[in-house]
N, C-alpha and C positions, 0 to 999 in steps of 0.2 A: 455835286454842284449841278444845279439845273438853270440854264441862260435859255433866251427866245433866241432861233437860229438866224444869222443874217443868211439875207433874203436880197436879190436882186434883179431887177427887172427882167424878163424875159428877152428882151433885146441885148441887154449886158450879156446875159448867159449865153448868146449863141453867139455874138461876136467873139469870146471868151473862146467857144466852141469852133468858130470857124478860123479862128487863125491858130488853134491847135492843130486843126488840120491840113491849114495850108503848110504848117512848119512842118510836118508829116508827109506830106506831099512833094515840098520839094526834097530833103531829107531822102527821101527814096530813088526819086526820077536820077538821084547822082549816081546810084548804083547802076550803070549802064549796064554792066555783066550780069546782073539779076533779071534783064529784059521783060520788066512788069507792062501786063498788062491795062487796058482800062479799069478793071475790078479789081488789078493788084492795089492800084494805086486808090482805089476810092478805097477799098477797106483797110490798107494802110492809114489812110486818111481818118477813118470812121477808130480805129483804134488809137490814135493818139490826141484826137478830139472829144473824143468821148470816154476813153478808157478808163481816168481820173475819177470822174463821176460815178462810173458803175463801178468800178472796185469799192468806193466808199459806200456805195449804196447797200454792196453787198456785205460790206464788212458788217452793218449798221442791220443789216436784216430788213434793207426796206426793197420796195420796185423804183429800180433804178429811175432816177429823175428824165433823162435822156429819154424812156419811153411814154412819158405823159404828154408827151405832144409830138403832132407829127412833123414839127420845123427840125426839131433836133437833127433826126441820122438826113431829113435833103440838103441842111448847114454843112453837116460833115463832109457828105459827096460831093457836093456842090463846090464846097472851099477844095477839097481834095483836087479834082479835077482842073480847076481853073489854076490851083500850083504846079500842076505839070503842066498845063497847056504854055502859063506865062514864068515857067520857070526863071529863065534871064533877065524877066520885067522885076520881079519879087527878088531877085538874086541885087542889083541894082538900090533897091530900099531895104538892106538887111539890116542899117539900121533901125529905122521903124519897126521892123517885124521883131526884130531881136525886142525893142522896149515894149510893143502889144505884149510880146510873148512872157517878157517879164511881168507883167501887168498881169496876164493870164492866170500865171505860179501863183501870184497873193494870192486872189479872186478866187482860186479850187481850196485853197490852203484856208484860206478864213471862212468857206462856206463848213467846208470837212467840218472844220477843229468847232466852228460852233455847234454846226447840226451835230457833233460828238455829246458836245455839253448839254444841250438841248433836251437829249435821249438819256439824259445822265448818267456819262460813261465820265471817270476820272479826269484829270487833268494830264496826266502821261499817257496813256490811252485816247484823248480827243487829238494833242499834239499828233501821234503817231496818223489818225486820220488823216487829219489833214495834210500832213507831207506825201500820204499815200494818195490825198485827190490832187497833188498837186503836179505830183512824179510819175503816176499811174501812166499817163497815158503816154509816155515815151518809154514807158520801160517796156507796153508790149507791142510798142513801136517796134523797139532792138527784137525782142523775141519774135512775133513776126517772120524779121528777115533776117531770123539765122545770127546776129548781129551778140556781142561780147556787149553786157548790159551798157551805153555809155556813162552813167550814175555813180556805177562802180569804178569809176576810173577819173586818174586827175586830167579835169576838166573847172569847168571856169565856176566852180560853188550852184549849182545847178539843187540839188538837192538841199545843201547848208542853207542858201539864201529862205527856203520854204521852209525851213523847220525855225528857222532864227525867227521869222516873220510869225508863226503860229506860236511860239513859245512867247514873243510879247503879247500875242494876242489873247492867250491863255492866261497868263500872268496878272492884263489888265484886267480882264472878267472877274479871276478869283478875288481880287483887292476892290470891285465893287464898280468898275467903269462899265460905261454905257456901251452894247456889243457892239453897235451900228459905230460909235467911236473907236473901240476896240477893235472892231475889226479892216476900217481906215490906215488905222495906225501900224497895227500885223500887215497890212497889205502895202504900205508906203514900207515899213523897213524890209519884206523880200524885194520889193522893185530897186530900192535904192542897192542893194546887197548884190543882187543880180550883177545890174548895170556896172556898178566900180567894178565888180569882176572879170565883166566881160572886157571892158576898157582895160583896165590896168594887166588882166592875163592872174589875176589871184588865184591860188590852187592850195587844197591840202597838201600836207608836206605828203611824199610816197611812201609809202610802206619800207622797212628796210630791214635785213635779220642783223640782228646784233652781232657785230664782229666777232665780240669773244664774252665769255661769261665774267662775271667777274667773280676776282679768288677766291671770295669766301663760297662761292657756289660751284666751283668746279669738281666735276666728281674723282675721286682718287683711287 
């Protein structure tokens, strides 16, 4: 299947970009025992803003978008640093940050999954992008600092809401919808997905080893 990739203003993408990395920023400055530096903290920053993007780019075999313009990595450092500086200011509007950031997930997820289809790469293969540009950049957030994936763990649908959101997104394209609609729409059901989760506290059920086998499979 081959779609025209949604595309969004250069202003979108670094806001997108820049509160990736404030959530990065402060995300880190809590680890007070890690006692990061200024450069810890901007390239902690620069990896969770940006990280999204270039794993997709790489995945896709292109030059990462993040280096075709020089606003990209001063967005990064820039947001990085002013999250530590005003850590308890941004601490204070977690709401807001928490729904940008939701905002953010669609926005990597629907750029991913179409630039997937665009390069006409399948439909389980564009989905997979894009939860990879959506997730990317906190997962080398945790690696980074040492940190046990947070993604991998029940947590508030962080991952589900990006893949739920690219799979209507996927869905609508293959059935003939308009991408820039499709991609609207993939990006309203992660934000909405997000949001009740982080309210309500929604979680995968936890992993659990079965108590006992059942009799017909018990070995004798």
């Amino acid at each position: 299947m081959h779609a025209t990739a949604f595309a969004i203003p250069l202003w979108a993408d670094l806001l997108a970009v820049g509160v990736g990395s404030l959530q990065g920023a402060m995300f880190a400055s809590e680890f007070k025992d890690r006692r990061l530096d200024l450069l810890g903290v901007a390239i902690i920053g620069i990896a969770t803003g940006l990280g999204g993007g270039i794993l997709r780019d790489v995945l896709l075999g292109q030059v990462p978008r993040a280096m075709s313009s020089n606003w990209y990595l001063v967005v990064a450092v820039g947001a990085a640093l002013v999250g530590m500086a005003l850590q308890r200011l941004f601490h204070r509007l977690a709401g807001l940050i928490t729904a940008l950031d939701a905002l953010t997930i669609g926005l990597f997820g629907a750029i991913g999954s179409t630039k997937a289809l665009a390069l006409g790469l399948p439909e389980i293969p564009a989905v997979f992008v894009g939860v990879i540009s959506a997730v990317g950049g906190s997962v080398l957030r945790d690696l980074l600092m040492n940190l046990t994936i947070a993604m991998m763990h029940v947590g508030s649908l962080y991952a589900v809401a990006a893949a739920a959101g690219t799979v209507v997104l996927v869905v609508l394209v293959s059935v003939g919808a308009p991408v820039a609609l499709s991609a609207i729409i993939g990006t309203s059901v992660t934000l909405v997905i997000r949001l009740l989760a982080v309210r309500f506290g929604w979680t995968l059920p936890e992993q659990r080893a079965l108590s006992r086998l059942p009799r017909w499979r018990r070995p004798r």
